[in-house]
N, C-alpha and C positions, 0 to 999 in steps of 0.2 A: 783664291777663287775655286780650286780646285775642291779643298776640305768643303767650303760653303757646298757645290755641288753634291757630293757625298753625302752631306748633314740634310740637305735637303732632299735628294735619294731613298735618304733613308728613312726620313719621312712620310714620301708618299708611299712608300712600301708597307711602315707599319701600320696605314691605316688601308691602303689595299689588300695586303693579308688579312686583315683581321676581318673587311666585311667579304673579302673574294675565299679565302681557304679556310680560317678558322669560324668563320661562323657559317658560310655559306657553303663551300663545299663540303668541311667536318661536321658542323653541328645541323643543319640544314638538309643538304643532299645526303649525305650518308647516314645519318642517325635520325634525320625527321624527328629535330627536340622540338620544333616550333610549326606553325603557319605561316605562310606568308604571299605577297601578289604575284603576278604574273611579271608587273612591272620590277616588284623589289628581286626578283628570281635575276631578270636580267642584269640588273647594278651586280648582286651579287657574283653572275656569272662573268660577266665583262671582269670584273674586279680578280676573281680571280685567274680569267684567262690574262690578264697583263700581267698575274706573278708569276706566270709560267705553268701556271695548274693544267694547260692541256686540254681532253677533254674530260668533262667533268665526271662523265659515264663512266671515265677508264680511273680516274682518282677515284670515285666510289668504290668503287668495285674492287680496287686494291685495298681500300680501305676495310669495308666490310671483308674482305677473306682477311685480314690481318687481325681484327677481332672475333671473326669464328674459329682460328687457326692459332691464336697467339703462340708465337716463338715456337712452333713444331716447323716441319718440312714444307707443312700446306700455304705457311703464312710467310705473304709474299716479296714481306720486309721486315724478315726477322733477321738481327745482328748475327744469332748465336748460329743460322743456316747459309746466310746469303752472302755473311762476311762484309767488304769494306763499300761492295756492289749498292749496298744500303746506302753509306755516306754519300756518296756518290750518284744515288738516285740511279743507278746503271743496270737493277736487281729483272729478272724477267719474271713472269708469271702465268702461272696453268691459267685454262680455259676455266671460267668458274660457271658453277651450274645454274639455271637460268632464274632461279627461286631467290639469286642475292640480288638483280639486279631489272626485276620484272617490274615495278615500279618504277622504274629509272625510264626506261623504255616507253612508257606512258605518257612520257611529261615530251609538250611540243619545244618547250625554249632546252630542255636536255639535250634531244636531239640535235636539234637546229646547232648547237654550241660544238656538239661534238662532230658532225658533218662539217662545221662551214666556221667554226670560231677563228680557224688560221687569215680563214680568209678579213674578217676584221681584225684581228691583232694587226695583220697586216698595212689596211686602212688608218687603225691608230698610229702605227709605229710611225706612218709615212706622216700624219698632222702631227704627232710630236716633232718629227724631223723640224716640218714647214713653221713652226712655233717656237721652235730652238730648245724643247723641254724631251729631248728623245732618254740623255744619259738617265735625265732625274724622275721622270715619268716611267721611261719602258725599261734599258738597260736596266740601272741598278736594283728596280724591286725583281725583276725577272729574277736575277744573280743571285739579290739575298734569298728571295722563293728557296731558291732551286739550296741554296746552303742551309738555310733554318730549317726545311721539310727534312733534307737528307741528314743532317745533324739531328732532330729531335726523333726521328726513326734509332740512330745508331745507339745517341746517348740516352734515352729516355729507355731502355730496359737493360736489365745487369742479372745475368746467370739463370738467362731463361726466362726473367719476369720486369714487367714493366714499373718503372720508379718515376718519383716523384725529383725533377730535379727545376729549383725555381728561374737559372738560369738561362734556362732555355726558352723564358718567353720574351729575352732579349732579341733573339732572330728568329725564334715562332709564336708571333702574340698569340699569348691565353692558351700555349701546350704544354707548360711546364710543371702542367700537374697531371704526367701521363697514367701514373698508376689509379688515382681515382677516378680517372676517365674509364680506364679498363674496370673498373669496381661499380661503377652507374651506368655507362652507354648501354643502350639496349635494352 
């Protein structure tokens, strides 16, 4: 029963990272590859606040200064400066200047997620509880989030520069091609 739970954890993880963090907060919020509604903004923010993405303003924004900054001192989750704080997701970060994130600020469901998303995690966490789906719903994609983000930050660059490594999109769907991402994004 146990592994079943797990197997199915890890399920709904890979497909909540993939529309909450990899498409919506990396490709979406941060790099603006695409359009989309107000409606699908919210799926994708929900989705990512259940893998532990936080607020969305503060993962962009870490984001963006880590590709204007790659791997120097600026950047706020570089291996080669921040050390293991990276894996760990533990790393801190300067104030960044208001021209990365002035578009962010604009957007009302941005806001709204970044004030008050604890407060529905919260609401979810408790209907997963009353549903019996807490471990495989909220628990385990939170865990793996918080381990695929902090792994494909530490492993995904090597002596200063971002690489391609394909196993990494086993715990970060659709990161493991970090170096062509740094060679296209933007």
């Amino acid at each position: 029963m146990i592994a079943l739970d797990i197997l199915y954890g890890y399920m709904v993880y890979y497909v909540l990272a993939t529309i909450g963090i990899s498409i919506g907060y990396h490709a979406y919020f941060s790099h603006r590859e695409f359009k989309s509604s107000p409606w699908m903004e919210c799926i994708m923010l929900i989705c990512g606040l259940i893998c532990g993405g936080k607020s969305v303003l503060n993962w962009c924004v870490a984001h963006r200064m880590h590709h204007l900054y790659t791997d120097t001192e600026k950047d706020p989750h570089s291996p080669k400066h921040k050390g293991l704080s990276v894996l760990f997701c533990t790393w801190k970060m300067n104030k960044p200047h208001k021209s990365v994130y002035k578009d962010l600020i604009k957007n009302p469901r941005v806001m709204w997620f970044h004030k008050h998303g604890w407060k529905l995690l919260i609401a979810l966490s408790l209907l997963a509880m009353l549903l019996g789906i807490f471990i495989e719903v909220i628990v385990i994609p939170f865990i793996m989030s918080y381990i695929g983000y902090g792994v494909i930050n530490y492993f995904g660059h090597k002596d200063g520069k971002p690489i391609d490594r394909m196993w990494l999109n086993l715990i970060a769907p659709g990161e493991g091609s970090h170096e062509q991402h740094h060679k296209f994004a933007d």
